[in-house]
N, C-alpha and C positions, 0 to 999 in steps of 0.2 A: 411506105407503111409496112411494117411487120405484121405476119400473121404465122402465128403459132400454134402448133397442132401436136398435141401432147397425150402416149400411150407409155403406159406403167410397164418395166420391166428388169431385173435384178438390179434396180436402186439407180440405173445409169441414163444419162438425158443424152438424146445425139441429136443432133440438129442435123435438116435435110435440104434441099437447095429445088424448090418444086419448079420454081419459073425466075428467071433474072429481077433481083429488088426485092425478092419476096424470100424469108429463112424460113423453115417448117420444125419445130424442134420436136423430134421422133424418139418419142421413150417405149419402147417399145411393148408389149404384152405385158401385164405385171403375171407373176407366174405363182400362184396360190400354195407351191410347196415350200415357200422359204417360210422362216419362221418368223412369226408375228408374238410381241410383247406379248404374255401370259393376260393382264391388264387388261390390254386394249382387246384382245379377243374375246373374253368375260362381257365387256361392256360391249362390244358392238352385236354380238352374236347369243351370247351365253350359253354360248358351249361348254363350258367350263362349267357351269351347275348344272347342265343336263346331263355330261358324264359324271359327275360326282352323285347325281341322284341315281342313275341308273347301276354303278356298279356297288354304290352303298346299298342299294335294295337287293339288287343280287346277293353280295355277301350276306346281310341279314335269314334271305332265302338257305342259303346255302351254311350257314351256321345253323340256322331250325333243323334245318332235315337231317344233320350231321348227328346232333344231338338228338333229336329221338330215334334217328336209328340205332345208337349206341343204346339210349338208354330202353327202346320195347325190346330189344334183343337181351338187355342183360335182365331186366323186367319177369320176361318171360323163362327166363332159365332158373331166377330166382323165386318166381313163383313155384317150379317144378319143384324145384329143391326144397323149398319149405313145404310141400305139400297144399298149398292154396293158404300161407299166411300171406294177405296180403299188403298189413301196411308196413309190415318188417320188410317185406320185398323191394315195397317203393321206396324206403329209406335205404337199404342196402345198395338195390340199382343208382340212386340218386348218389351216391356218393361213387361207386365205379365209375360209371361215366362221367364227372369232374376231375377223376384220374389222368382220363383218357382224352378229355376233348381236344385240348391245347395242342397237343399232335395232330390228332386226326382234322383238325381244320385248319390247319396250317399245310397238310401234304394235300389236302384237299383243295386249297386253294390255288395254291404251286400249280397243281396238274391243272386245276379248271383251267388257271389262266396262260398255263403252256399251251392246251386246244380252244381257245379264245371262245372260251364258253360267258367273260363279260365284256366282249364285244356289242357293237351296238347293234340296232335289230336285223338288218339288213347281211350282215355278216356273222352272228352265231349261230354255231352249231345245234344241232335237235337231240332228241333223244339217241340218236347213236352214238356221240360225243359224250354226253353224258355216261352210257351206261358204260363204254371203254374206257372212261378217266377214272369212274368208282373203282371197277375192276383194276386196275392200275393203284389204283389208292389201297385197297387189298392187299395186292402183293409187295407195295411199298410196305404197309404195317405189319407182314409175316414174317418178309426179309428181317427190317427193324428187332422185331421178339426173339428172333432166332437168335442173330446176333447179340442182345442184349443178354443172351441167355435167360432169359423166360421162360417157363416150363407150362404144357399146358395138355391137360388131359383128352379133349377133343378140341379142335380148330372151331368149333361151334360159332364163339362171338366172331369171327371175322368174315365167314360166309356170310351168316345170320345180318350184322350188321350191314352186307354190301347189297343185300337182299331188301333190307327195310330203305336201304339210303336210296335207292335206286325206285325205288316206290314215292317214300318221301320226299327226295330232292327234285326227281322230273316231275310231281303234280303239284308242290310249289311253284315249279318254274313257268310249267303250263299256264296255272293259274295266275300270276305275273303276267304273262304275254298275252294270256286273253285283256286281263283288266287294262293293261296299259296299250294293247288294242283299240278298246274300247274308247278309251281316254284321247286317243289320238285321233279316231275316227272323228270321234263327239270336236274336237279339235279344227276339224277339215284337215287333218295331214294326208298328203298321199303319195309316193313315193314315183316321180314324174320322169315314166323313161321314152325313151326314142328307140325306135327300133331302125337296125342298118343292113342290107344284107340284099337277097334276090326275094323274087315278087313271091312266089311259095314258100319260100322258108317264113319272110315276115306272117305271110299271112296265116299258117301255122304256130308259128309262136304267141301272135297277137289272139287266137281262138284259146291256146293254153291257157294265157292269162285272164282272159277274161271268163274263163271255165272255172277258174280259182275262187272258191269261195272263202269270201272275208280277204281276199288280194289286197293287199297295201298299194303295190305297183298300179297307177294307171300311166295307158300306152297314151302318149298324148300325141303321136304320128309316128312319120316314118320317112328313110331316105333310101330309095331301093336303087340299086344297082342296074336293074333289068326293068322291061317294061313294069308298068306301075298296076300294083296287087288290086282286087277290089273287096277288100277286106273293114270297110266304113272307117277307116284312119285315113287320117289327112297328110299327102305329102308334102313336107314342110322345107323338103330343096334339095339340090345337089347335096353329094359329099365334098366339095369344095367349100361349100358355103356351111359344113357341120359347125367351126367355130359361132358364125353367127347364129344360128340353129339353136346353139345350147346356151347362148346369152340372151336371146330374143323370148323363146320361150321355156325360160325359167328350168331347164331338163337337168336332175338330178342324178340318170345313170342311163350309158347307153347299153343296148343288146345289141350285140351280135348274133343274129340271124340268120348266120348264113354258112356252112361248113367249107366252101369253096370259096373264102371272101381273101382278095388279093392280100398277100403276104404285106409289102410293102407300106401300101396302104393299111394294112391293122396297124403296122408300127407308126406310124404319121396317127392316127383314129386315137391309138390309147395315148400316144404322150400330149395330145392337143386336150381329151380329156382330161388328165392327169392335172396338167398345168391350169384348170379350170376348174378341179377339186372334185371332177365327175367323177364317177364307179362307173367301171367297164366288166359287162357279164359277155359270156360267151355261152349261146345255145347249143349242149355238143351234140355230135353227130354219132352215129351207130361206130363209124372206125374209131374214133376218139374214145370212145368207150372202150372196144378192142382193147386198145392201145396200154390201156390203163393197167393190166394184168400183161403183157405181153415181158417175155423174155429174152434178155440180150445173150447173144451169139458170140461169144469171142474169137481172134482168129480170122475172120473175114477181112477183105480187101476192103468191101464196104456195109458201114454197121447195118446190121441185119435184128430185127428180132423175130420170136416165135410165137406164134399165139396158140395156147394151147385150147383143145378142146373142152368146153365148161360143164365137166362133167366130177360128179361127187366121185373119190376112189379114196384110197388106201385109208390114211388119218382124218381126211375129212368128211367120208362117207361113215367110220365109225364115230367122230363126231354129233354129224347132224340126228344120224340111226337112233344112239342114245337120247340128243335132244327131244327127237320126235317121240319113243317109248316113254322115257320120263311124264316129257308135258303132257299127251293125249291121256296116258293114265291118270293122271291129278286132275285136269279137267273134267274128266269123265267122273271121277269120284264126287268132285265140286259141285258140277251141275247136272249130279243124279236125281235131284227134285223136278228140275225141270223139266229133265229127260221125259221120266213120266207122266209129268201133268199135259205136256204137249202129247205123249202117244197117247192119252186118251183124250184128250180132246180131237183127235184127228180119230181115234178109233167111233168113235159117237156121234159126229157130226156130218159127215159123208161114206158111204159106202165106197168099200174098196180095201189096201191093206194097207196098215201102219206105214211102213218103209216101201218107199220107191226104189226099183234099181235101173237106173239109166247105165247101159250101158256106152264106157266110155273110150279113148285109146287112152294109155298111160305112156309110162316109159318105153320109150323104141315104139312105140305105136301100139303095144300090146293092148289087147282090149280088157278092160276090168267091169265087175259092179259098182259102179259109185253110187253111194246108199244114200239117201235122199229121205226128210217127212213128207210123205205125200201132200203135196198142195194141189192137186191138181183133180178135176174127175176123171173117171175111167176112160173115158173116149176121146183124151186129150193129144194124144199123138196123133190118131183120125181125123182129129178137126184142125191139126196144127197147118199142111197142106193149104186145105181153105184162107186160112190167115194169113199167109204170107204175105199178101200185098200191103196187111197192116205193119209189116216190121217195120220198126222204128231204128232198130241199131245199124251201124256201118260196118260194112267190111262183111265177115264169115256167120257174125253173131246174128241171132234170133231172139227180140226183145218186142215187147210188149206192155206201156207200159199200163194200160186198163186190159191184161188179157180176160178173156171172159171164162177163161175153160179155171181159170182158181178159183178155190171155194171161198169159205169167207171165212175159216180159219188158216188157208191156204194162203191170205191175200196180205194176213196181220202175221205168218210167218216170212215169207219173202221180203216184208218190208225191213225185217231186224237180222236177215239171213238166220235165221235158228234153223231152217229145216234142214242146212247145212252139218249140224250136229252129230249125225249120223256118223257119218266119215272117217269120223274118227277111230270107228270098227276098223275103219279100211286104213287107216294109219298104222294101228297095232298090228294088223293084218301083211305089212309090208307094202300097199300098193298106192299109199298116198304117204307125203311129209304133212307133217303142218301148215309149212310155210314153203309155196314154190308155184309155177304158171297153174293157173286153175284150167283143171279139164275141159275142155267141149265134149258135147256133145257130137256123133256121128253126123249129125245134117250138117254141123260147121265144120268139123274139122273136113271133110270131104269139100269143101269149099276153099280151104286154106290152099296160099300159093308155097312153093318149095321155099323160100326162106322163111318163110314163120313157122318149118318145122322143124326150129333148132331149137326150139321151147320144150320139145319131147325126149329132150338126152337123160333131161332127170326125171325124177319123179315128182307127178303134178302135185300139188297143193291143196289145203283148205283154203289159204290166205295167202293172200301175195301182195307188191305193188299196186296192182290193180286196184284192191278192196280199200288200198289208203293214201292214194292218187287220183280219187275221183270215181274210178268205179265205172257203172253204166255212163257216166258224163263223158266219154274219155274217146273218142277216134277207135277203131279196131288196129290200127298202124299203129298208135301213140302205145296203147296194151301192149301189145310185142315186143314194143322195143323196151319198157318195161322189163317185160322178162327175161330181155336181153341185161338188161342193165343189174337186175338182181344176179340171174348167173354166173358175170364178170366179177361182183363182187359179195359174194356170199362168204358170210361168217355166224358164229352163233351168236352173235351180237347182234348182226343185224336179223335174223330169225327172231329172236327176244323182244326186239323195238320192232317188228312188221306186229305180232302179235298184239303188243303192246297197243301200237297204233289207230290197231283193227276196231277194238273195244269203243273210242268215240266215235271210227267210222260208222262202227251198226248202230250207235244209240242213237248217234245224229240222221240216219239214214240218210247219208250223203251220197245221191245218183244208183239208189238202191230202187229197182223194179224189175 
């Protein structure tokens, strides 16, 4: 009797010889990167209309926002111009921008799709992508004019425009991934990973993501390397038995977990997922990060690089300088209403003075005023002492999150961070940026170990990673290495998108106490 034992693999059948009289025919793994008829993937899957809908929504997205940036920028120049006529404006604009769209959304779309901005969810890029490819689209359209010889009195429409696109295009897009979030949720989708690595690292990552609000990703176990974590995930086997692992239960993308995780073995990890159409993420590690900025040596026996120290200097300290004077001033002009409705509600409501000044260390440790709405009453450093058994946060920090010493306009400003507003004196003033490791206070930083005080090379912050990674929710390690990670790669792009960011972190007050 024959008995036949049959495993799919690049189209070819071999037959195995298991015990005398008996043939086994052994096709081995079928391997999910060849390519499969257009057709029959449609039909079994329907892949094929779910990218079609997804990147036709995007481009729709992405035409809207194109076009009313062109056309509020040319809108408003033309409203100038006529002095407030404005239905000759909106005929005038309406016909400049059909000039112009046909370009502009076709270099528009070129770039998006060069930084795989219509990728699917799990692989596109955020607002930092976005606001680098506009800019990009920018000077693609200056180049262009120049060259065309196009003549033009102020560069006005091309800032103007990258300025409106960048408003318009990222809150489209936002608003896109919220709804089709939502849709997905309502759906039961959930993006089902396995975590791989040593017993800390998993159990570490697996707290980030479950820290994650509105997370797609559920952990649905783990395959640890080292004794086994006790982090409420279930060990689901060996790394021998990962193949099975990820056919048994249904696992969509594995993490790597682990920064020390065998060479070797990653390579066997990703091509066994690969061939099974899994996503391999890699959780980095603080050198990994380093690494990222690090420059090569040439000349060496053996390749060398350098890591420089992450500190703002020459072009890019006169960069962020500017960025910071610029934005604190139009902010301040912006929200001069506020300004004052909060000093007097703080001036009337509690005794004491407007502005609090904690003093803080700043750059190189120097101490400053960091200016503060007072939320707090007078004898609130007095009784902070007392409190401390109540602290609730990890690591250096001092949280609370029912403290009793805030008043009760104290308690409706920390919740939206406004009494942070202040600050921004101390920005103009040179002793803060906008955007960079927010200060501690003298009780915590006198707590802090010698590595977390490579966060004090620059100058601290109103807003950072912290404020739009979770916030109070977040490890006091996980913070750090944060501001490690802004450090390594700081630009005025990403200064632009932390800001940006910050705006639904206070509104939604996500891990704000």
């Amino acid at each position: 009797m024959l008995e036949v034992h049959e495993t799919v693999a690049n189209g070819a059948l071999n037959y195995e010889q298991k015990k005398p009289g008996v043939a086994v025919a052994v096709l081995p793994e079928r391997d999910v990167r060849r390519k499969r008829p257009p057709v029959l993937s449609f039909l079994l899957r329907l892949e094929t209309l779910r990218r079609l809908l997804r990147i036709a929504s995007l481009l729709a997205i992405d035409f809207a926002g194109v076009w009313l940036a062109l056309f509020t920028a040319l809108l408003l120049k033309a409203v100038i111009k006529d002095n407030g006529a404005f239905s000759h404006s909106v005929h005038l604009a309406s016909g400049q921008t059909r000039d112009s769209l046909a370009f502009a959304v076709l270099v528009t779309v070129l770039l998006f799709a060069r930084s795989d901005l219509y990728a699917d969810r799990p692989r596109r890029p955020g607002l930092t992508r976005i606001v680098g490819s506009l800019f990009q689209v920018m000077v693609v359209a200056v180049i262009f004019a120049i060259a065309s010889g196009q003549h033009y009195q102020s560069f006005y429409i091309f800032y103007a425009s990258l300025g409106f696109a960048i408003v318009y295009i990222s809150s489209l897009r936002w608003t896109h991934t919220q709804v089709t979030g939502w849709l997905l949720s309502k759906a039961g989708y959930r993006r089902r990973a396995l975590l791989v690595g040593s017993g800390k690292h998993i159990d570490a990552v697996a707290h980030a993501l479950a820290a994650s609000p509105g997370a797609e990703v559920e952990a649905v176990g783990y395959i640890s390397l080292t004794p086994r974590p006790d982090n409420g995930l279930r060990s689901l086997g060996t790394l021998a038995e990962l193949g099975e692992v990820l056919d048994r239960d249904r696992v969509g993308e594995v993490i790597i977990a682990d920064p020390d995780f065998p060479q070797e073995q990653a390579v066997e990890l990703v091509d066994l997922c690969h061939r099974r159409g899994v996503d391999v993420h890699i959780a980095p590690s603080t050198m990994e990060i380093l690494v990222q900025r690090a420059e090569f040596v040439p000349g060496q026996s053996v390749p060398l690089f350098t890591l420089r120290p992450p500190v703002f200097e020459g072009i890019d300290y006169a960069l962020k300088r500017a960025f910071d004077l610029v934005g604190a001033s139009l902010i301040m002009f912006l929200l001069s209403p506020l300004l004052i409705v909060i000093a007097l509600a703080v001036r009337f409501t509690s005794r004491g003075p407007i502005l609090y000044r904690s003093i803080r260390p700043g750059m190189g440790g120097l101490p400053f005023d960091c200016l503060k709405f007072r939320t707090m009453h007078d004898d609130a450093e007095q009784v902070q002492e007392d409190l401390e058994a109540m602290n609730e946060a990890d690591g250096a920090l001092f949280k609370i999150r029912d403290d009793p010493r805030l008043t009760t306009v104290g308690r409706l400003l920390r919740r939206f961070s406004f009494d942070e507003l202040p600050q921004l004196i101390n920005v103009l003033r040179g002793e803060m940026s906008l955007v960079g490791p927010r200060p501690l206070p003298l009780r915590d930083f006198e707590r802090l170990e010698q590595w977390h005080k490579k966060r004090y090379l620059v100058l601290p912050g109103i807003t950072g990673l912290w404020q739009v990674s979770g916030r109070s929710d977040l490890d006091f390690d996980d913070l750090v290495r944060l501001d490690f990670l802004y450090l390594e790669r700081w630009s005025v792009a990403l200064d632009l998108v932390i800001l940006l960011r910050t705006i639904p972190a206070v509104l939604t007050r996500r891990g704000a106490f």
